[in-house]
KOLDOSE-294551 format. One record per residue (C-alpha): residue number from 1; residue in one letter; chain; y, z, x. Coordinates in Angstrom, 2 decimals. Last residue first. Layout:
<sites>
SITE  i  aa  ch  y  z  x
SITE  NUM  A  A  Y  Z  X
...
</sites>
This chain:
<sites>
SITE  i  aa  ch  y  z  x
SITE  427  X  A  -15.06  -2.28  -46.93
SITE  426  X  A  -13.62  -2.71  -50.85
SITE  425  X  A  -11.93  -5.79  -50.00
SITE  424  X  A  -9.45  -6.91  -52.95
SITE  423  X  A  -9.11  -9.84  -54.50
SITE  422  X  A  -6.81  -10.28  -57.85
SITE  421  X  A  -6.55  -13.35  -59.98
SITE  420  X  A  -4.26  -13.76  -62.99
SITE  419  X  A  -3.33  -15.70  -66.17
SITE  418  X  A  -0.34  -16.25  -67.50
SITE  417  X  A  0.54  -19.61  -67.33
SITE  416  X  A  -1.80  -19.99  -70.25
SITE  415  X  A  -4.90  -22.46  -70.11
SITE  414  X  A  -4.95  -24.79  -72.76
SITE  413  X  A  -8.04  -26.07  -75.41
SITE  412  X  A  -7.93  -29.41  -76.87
SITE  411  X  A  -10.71  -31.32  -74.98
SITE  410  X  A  -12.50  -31.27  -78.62
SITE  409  X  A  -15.41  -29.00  -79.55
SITE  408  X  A  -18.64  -27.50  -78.65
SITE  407  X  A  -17.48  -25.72  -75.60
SITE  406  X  A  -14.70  -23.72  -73.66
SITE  405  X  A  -14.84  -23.55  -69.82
SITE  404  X  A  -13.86  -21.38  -67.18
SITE  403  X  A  -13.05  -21.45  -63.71
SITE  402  X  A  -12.77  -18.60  -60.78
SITE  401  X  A  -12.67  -18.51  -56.87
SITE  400  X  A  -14.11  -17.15  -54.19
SITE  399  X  A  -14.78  -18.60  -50.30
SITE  398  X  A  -16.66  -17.19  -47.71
SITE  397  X  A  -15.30  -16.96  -43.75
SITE  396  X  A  -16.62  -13.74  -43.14
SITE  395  X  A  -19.61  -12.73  -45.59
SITE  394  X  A  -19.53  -11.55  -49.03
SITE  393  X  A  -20.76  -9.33  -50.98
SITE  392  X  A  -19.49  -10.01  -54.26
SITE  391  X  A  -18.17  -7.23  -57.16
SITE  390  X  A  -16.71  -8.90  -60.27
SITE  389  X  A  -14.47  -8.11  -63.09
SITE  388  X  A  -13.12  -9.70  -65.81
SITE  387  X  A  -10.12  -10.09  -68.63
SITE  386  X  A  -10.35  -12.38  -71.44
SITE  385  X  A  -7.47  -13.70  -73.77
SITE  384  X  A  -8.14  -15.69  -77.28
SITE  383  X  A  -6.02  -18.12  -79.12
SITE  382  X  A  -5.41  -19.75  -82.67
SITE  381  X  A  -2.33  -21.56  -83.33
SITE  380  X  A  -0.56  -20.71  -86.86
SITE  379  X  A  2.31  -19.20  -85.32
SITE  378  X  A  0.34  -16.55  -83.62
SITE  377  X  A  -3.88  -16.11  -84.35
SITE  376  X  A  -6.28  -14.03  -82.65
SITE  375  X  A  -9.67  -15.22  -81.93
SITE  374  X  A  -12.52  -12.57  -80.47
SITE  373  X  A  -15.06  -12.68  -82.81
SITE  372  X  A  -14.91  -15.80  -83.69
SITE  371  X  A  -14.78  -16.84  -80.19
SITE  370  X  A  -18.33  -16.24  -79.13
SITE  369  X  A  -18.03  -14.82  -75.29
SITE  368  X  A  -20.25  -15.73  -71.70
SITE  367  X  A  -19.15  -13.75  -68.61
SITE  366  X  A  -21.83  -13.62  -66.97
SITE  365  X  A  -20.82  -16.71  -64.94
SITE  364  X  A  -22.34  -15.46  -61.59
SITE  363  X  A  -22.15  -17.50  -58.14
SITE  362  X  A  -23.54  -15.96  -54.91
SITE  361  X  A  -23.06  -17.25  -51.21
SITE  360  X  A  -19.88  -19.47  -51.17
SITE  359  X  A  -18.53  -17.49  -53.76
SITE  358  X  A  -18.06  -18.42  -57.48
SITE  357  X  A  -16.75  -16.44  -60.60
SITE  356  X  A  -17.89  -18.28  -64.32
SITE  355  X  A  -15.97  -17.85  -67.32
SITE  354  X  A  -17.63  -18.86  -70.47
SITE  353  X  A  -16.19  -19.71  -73.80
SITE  352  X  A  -18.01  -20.80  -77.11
SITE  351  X  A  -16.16  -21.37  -80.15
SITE  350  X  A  -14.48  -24.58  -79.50
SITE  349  X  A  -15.11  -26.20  -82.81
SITE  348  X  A  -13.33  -23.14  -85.04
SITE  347  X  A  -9.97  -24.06  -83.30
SITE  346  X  A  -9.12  -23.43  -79.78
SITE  345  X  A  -5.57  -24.31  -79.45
SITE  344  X  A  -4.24  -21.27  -76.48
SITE  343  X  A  -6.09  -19.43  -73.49
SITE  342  X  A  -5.53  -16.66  -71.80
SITE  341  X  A  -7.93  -15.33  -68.86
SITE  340  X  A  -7.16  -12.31  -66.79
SITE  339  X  A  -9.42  -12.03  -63.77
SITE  338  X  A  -10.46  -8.98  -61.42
SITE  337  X  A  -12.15  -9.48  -57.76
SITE  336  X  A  -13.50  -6.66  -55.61
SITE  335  X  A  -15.14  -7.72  -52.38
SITE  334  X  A  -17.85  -6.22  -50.31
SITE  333  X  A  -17.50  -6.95  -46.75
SITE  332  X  A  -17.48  -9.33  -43.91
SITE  331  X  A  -14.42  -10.01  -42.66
SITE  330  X  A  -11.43  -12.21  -43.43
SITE  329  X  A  -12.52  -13.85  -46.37
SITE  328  X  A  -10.80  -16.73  -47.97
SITE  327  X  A  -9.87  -16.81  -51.74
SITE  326  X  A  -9.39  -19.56  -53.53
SITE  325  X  A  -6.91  -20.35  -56.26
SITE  324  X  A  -4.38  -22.67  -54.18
SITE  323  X  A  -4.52  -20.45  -51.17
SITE  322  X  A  -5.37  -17.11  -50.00
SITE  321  X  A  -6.20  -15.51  -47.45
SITE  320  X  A  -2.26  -14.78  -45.92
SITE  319  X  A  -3.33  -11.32  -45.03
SITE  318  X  A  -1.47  -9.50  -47.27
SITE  317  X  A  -1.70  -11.46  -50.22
SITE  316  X  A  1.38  -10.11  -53.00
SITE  315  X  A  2.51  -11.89  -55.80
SITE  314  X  A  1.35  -15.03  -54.94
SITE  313  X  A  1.74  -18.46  -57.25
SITE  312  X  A  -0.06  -21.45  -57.54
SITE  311  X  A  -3.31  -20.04  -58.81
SITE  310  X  A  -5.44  -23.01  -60.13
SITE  309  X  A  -8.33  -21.91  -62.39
SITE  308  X  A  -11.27  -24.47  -61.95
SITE  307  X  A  -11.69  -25.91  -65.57
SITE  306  X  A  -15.02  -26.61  -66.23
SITE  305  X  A  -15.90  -29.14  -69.00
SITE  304  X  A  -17.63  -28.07  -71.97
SITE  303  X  A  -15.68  -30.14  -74.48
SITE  302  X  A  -13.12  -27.13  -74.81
SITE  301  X  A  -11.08  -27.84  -71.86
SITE  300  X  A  -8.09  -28.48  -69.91
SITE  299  X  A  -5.85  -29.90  -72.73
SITE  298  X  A  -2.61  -28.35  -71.24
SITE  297  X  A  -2.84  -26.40  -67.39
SITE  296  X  A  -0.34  -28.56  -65.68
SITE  295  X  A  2.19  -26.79  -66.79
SITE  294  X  A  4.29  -24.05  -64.69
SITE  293  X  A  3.75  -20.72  -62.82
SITE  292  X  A  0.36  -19.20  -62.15
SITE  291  X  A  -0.67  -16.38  -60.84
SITE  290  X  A  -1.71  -14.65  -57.77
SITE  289  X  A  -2.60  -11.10  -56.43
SITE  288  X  A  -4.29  -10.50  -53.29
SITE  287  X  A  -6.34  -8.26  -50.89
SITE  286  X  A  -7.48  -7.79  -47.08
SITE  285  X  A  -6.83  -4.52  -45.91
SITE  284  X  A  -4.11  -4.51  -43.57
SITE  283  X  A  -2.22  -1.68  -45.19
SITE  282  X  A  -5.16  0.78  -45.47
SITE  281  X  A  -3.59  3.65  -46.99
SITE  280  X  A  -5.27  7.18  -47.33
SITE  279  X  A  -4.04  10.12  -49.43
SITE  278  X  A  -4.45  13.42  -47.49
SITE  277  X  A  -1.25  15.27  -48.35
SITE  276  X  A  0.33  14.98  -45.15
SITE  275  X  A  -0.14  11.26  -45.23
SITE  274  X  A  -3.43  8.93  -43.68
SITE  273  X  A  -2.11  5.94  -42.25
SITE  272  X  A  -5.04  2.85  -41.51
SITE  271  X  A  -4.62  -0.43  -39.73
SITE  270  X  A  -1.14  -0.01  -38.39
SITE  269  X  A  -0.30  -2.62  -35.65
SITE  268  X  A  -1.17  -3.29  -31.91
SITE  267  X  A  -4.23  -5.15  -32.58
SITE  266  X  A  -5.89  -2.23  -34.12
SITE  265  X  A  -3.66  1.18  -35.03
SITE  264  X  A  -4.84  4.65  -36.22
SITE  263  X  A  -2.05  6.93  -37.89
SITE  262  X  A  -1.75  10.37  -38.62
SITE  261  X  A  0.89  11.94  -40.92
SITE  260  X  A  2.22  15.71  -40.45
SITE  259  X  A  6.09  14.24  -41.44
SITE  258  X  A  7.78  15.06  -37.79
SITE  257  X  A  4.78  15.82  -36.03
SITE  256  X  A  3.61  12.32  -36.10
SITE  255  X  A  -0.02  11.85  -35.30
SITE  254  X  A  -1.02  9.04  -33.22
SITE  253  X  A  -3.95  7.18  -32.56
SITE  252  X  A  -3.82  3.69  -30.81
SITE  251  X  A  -5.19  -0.07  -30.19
SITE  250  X  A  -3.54  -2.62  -28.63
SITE  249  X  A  -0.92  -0.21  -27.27
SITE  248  X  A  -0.13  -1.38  -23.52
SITE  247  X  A  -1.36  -5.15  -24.55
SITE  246  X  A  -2.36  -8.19  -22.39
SITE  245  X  A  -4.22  -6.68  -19.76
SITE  244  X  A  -6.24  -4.22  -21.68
SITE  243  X  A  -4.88  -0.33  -23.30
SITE  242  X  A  -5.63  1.97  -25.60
SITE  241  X  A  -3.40  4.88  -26.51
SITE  240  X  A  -3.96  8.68  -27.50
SITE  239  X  A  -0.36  9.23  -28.84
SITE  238  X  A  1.42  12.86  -29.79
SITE  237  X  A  4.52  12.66  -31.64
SITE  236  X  A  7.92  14.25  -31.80
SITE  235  X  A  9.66  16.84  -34.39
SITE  234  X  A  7.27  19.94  -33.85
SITE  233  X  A  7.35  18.69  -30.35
SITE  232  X  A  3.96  18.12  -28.79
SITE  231  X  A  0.44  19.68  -28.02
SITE  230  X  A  -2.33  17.25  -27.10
SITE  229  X  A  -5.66  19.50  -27.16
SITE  228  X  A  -8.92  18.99  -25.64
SITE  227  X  A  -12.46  19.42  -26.81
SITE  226  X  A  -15.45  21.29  -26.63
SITE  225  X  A  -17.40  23.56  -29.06
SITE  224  X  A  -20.13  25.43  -26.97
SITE  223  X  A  -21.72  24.50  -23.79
SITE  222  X  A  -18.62  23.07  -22.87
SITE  221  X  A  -17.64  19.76  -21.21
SITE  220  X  A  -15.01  17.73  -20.93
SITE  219  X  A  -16.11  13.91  -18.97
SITE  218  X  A  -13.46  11.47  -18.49
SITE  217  X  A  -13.72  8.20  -16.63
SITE  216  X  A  -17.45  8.47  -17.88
SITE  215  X  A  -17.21  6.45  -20.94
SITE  214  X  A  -19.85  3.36  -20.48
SITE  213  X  A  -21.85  4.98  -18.16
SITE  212  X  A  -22.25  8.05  -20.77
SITE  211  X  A  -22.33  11.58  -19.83
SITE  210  X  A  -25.20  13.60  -19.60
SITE  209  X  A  -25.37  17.03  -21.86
SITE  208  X  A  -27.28  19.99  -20.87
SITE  207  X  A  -24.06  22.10  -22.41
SITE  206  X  A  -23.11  23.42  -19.22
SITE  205  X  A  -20.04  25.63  -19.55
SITE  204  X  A  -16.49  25.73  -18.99
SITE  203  X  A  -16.48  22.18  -17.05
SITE  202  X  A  -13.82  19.42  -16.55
SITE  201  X  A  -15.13  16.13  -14.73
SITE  200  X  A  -12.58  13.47  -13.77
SITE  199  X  A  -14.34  10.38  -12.71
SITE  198  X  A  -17.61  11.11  -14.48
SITE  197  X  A  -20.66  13.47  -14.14
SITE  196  X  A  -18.82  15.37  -11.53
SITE  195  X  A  -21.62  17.56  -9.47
SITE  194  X  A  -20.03  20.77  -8.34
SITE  193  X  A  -18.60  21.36  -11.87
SITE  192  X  A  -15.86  23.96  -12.50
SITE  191  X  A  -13.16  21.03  -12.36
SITE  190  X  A  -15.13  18.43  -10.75
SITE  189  X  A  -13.20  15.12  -9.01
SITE  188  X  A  -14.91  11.80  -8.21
SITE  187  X  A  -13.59  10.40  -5.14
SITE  186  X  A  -17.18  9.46  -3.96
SITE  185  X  A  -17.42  11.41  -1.23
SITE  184  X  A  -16.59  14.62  -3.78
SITE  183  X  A  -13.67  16.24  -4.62
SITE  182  X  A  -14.03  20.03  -6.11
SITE  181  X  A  -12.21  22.75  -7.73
SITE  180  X  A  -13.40  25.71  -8.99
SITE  179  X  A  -16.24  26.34  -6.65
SITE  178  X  A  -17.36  30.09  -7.61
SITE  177  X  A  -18.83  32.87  -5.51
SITE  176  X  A  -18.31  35.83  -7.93
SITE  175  X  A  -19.45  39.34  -8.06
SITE  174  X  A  -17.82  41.20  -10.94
SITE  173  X  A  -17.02  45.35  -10.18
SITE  172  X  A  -16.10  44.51  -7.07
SITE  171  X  A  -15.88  41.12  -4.76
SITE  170  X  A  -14.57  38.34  -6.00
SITE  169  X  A  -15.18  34.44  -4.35
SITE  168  X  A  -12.69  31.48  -6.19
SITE  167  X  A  -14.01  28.21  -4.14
SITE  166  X  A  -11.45  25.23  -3.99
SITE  165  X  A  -13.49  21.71  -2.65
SITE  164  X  A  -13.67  18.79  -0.83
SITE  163  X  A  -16.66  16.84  -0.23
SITE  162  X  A  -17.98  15.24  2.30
SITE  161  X  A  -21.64  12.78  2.52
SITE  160  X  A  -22.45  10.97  5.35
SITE  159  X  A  -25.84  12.45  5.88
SITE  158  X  A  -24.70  15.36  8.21
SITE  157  X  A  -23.81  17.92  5.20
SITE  156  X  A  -20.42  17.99  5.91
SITE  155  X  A  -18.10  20.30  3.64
SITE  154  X  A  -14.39  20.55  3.64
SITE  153  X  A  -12.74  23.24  2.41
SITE  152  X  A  -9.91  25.54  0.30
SITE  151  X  A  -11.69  28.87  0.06
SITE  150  X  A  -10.16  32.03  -2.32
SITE  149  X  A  -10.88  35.09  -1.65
SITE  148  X  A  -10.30  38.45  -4.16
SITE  147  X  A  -11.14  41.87  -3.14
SITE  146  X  A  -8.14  42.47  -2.06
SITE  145  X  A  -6.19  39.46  -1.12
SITE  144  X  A  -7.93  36.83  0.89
SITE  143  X  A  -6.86  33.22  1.89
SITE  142  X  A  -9.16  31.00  3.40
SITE  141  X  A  -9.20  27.79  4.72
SITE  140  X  A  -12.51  25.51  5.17
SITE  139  X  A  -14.09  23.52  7.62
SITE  138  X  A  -17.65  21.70  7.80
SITE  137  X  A  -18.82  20.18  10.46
SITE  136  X  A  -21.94  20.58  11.00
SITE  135  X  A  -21.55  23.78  13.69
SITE  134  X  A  -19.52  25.78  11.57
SITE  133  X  A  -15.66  25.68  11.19
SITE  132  X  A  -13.22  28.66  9.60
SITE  131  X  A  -9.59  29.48  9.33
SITE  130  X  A  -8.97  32.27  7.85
SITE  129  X  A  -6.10  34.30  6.07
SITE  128  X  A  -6.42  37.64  5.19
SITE  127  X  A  -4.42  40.58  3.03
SITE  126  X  A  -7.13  43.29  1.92
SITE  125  X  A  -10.77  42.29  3.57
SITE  124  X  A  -10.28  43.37  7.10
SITE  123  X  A  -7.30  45.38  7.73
SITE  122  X  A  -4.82  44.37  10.20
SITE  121  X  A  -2.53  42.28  8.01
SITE  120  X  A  -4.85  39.52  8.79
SITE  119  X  A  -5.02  35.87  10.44
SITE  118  X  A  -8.72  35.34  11.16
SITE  117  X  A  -9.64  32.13  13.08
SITE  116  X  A  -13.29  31.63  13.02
SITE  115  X  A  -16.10  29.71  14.92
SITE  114  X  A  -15.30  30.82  18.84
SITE  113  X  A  -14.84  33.92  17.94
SITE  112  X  A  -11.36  33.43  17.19
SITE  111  X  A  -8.74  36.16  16.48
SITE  110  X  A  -4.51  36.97  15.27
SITE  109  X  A  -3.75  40.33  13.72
SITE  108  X  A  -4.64  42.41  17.22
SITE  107  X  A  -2.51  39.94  19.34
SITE  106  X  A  -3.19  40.57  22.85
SITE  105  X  A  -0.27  40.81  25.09
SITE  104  X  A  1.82  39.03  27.42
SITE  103  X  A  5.33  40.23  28.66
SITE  102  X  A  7.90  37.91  28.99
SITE  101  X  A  10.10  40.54  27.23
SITE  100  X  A  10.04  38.93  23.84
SITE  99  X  A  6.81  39.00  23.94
SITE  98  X  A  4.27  36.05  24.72
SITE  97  X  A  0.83  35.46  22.70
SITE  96  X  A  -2.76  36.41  23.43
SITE  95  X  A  -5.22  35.30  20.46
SITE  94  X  A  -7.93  38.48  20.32
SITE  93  X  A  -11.53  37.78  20.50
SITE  92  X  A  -12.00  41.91  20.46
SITE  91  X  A  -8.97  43.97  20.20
SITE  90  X  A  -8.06  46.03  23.08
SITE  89  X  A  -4.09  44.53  22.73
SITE  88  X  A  -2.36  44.68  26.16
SITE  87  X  A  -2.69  42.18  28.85
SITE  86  X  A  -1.32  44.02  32.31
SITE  85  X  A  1.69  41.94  34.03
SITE  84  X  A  0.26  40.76  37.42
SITE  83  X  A  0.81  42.91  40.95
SITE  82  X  A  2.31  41.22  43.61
SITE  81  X  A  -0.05  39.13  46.08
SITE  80  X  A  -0.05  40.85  50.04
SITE  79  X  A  1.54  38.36  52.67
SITE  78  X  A  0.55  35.62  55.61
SITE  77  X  A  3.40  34.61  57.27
SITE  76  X  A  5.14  31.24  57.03
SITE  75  X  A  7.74  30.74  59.96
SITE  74  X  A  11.87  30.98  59.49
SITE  73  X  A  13.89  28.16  60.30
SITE  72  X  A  13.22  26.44  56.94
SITE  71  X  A  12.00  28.20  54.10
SITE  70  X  A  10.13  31.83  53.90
SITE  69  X  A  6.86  29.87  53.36
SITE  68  X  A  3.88  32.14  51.66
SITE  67  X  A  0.18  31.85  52.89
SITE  66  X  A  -1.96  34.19  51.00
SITE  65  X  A  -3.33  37.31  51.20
SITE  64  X  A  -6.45  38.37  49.93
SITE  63  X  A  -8.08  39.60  52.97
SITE  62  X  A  -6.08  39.92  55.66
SITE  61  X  A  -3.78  37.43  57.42
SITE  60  X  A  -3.97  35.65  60.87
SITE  59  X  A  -0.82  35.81  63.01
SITE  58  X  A  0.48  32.52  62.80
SITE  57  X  A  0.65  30.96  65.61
SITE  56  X  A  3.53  28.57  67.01
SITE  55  X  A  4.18  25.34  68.30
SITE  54  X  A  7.22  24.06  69.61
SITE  53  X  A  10.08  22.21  67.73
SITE  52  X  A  12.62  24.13  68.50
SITE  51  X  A  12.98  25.73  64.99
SITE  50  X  A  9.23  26.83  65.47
SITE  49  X  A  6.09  24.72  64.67
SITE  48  X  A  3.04  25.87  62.74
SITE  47  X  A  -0.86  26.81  63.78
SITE  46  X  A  -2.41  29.01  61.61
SITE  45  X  A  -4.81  31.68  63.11
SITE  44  X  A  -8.13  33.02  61.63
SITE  43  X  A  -9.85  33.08  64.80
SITE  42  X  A  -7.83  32.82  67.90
SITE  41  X  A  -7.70  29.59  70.17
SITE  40  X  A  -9.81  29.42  73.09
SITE  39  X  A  -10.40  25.68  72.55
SITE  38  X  A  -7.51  22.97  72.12
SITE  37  X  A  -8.55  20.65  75.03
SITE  36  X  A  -12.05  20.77  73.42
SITE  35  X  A  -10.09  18.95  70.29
SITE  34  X  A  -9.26  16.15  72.92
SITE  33  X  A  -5.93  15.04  74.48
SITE  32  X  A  -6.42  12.18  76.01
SITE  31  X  A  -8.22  10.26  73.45
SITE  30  X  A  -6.81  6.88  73.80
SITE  29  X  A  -5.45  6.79  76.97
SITE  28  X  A  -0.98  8.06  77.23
SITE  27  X  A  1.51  5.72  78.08
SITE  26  X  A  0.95  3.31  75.07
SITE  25  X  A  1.62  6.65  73.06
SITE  24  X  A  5.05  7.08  74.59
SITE  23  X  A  6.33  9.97  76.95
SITE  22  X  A  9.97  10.70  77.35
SITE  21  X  A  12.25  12.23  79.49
SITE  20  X  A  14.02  10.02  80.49
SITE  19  X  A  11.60  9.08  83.33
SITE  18  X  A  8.81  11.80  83.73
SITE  17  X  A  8.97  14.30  85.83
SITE  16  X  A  11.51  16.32  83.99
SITE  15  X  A  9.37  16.15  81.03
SITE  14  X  A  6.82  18.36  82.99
SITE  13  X  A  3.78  17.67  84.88
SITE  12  X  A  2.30  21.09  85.79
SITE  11  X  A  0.52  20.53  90.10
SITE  10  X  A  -2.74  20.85  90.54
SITE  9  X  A  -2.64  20.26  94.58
SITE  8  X  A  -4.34  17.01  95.27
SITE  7  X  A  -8.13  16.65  96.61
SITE  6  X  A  -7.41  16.26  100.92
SITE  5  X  A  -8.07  12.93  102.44
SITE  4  X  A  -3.98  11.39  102.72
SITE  3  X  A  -2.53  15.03  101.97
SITE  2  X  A  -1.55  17.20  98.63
SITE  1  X  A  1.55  17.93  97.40
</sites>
């Protein structure tokens, strides 16, 4: 202790000295205890705290060591790194992968340079499979066996454009380097064409052919005979249909297996059958055969006047183009019509008979006869009977039909029930 006018003794301060021991921060001026409090330290030293609560030094470490804690109650210490598993497998660019063992290692089989991934049985070129990108883009799969590689890829030609495609390469006694398969931007897909001319483009050979805008959904092409081949049951048949929005099968060709007899349909039905021997039916083809059944026909002519023939009765019109003697066409065409005439009570007056055949375009009554040479005679009354034929072109919508006429005599001539009219369109 130090005197009134003497500098005071220097003299620890300890907890004891202070009341209960303790010392708060409001006690103590703001920076009391300084960093230059804490000089002399040594260099490379780690200051920690014992179990007490009192610091401590850690004794500084060498070279490479690092700090480990040896948990509570014990300080950290500074300590040498254990050895690291050694990474086997000398292989360049070789994948590393885990062992069974926790051991990693270098797989020799499995490699990237940084553009490739090579899967291989260990010998380049036999049993492969690679995975390959390139600086555009562009990535393709590869799977080799022997001397045989085949690509599955995509290429980017940095325009926008992508296509996808399966390339057949062979090395050996026959070099190839062959896209077999390909899918363009588009979505149009070449079979042994790098450049689909249509929607689905099948190649063998190039012919120097182009393909129609109007029928390139499918494009087969050879540059040789071409073609395709729709192979059925021997008892089945094979169908090439056509197709809008109101009809699956509006138009068709089949061939039936079962009786060898092809078939081609328009507006869903059978417009032409051709049988196994060849013979050719066209059972839509416009045609008729009429009659006519009853009176009505007595004292038609034999003055001159023109008696239109009236055909009340069908035998067969297939197209419903007929009615009440005339004949409607269907289509344009050339038309085939045949007439029987028969006609009763001409006497030697009426010996001049004409038949005359009119269409809506043409009109020919060629058909000019002398009765006396042509009279027959049953039961004492005289008649004659006249068959005709006549070719017209006609177009769609013209009308035919017959009449006749007797002259230089009485009104006394009839028209038999049995005459007939037949139409038929020759194409």
């Amino acid at each position: 202790m130090g005197y009134i006018g003497q500098a005071p003794a220097n003299k620890a301060i300890t907890s004891a000295d202070i009341e209960d021991g303790i010392v708060i921060a409001a006690d103590i001026a703001d920076d009391a205890i300084t960093l230059a409090k804490m000089a002399s330290g040594t260099d490379g030293n780690v200051i920690s705290y014992d179990a007490s609560g009192n610091p401590v030094a850690i004794a500084t470490g060498s070279d490479g060591e690092v700090l480990t804690s040896a948990g509570a109650g014990q300080p950290p210490a500074f300590e040498s790194v254990s050895a690291g598993t050694a990474l086997t497998g000398s292989t360049n660019n070789t994948i590393t992968t885990v062992t069974g063992a926790n051991a990693i290692q270098g797989e020799s089989t499995l490699t990237y340079d940084g553009t490739q991934l090579v899967l291989t049985d260990g010998t380049e070129g036999t049993d492969n499979l690679l995975v390959k990108t390139t600086a555009d883009g562009s990535i393709s799969i590869a799977v080799e066996k022997s001397d045989m590689k085949f690509d599955i890829g995509l290429d980017y030609d940095n325009a926008g454009s992508q296509n996808f495609y399966i390339r057949e390469r062979h090395q050996g006694s026959s070099n190839t380097n062959a896209v077999r398969l390909l899918i363009d931007s588009s979505g149009k897909v070449g079979i042994g064409e790098t450049s689909p001319l249509g929607q689905l483009h099948i190649k063998s050979a190039d012919s120097g052919g182009a393909a129609h805008a109007n029928a390139d959904e499918l494009v087969i092409e050879g540059s040789g005979n071409s073609g395709m081949t729709i192979a059925s049951g021997n008892s089945n048949n094979g169908c090439i249909f056509f197709s809008d929005d109101g009809d699956n099968n509006i138009g068709y060709i089949e061939y039936k297996h079962g009786t060898n007899a092809m078939t081609f349909g328009t507006n869903a039905a059978n417009a032409i059958n051709i049988d196994s021997t060849g013979a050719v039916t066209k059972p839509l083809q416009p045609s008729c055969l009429v009659g006519h059944n009853g009176t009505g026909l007595g004292n038609s002519t034999g003055d001159g006047t023109w008696k239109t023939l009236d055909f009340n009765t069908e035998i067969y019109d297939t197209n419903g183009d007929h009615s009440a003697g005339v004949f409607t066409a269907p289509v344009a065409g050339r038309y085939l019509s045949t007439i029987t005439c028969s006609a009763q009570g001409v006497t030697s007056s009426e010996n001049f008979m004409r038949l005359y055949c009119v269409a809506s375009n043409r009109s020919d009554n060629n058909w000019s006869f002398h009765c006396d040479d042509m009279l027959w005679s049953s039961g004492g009354t005289a008649g004659i009977a006249i068959n005709a034929v006549q070719i017209m072109d006609m177009d769609a919508s013209d009308t035919l039909y017959w009449k006749v006429n007797f002259a230089n005599g009485s009104k006394v001539v009839d028209i038999e029930d049995t005459i007939l009219m037949s139409v038929e369109c020759l194409g």
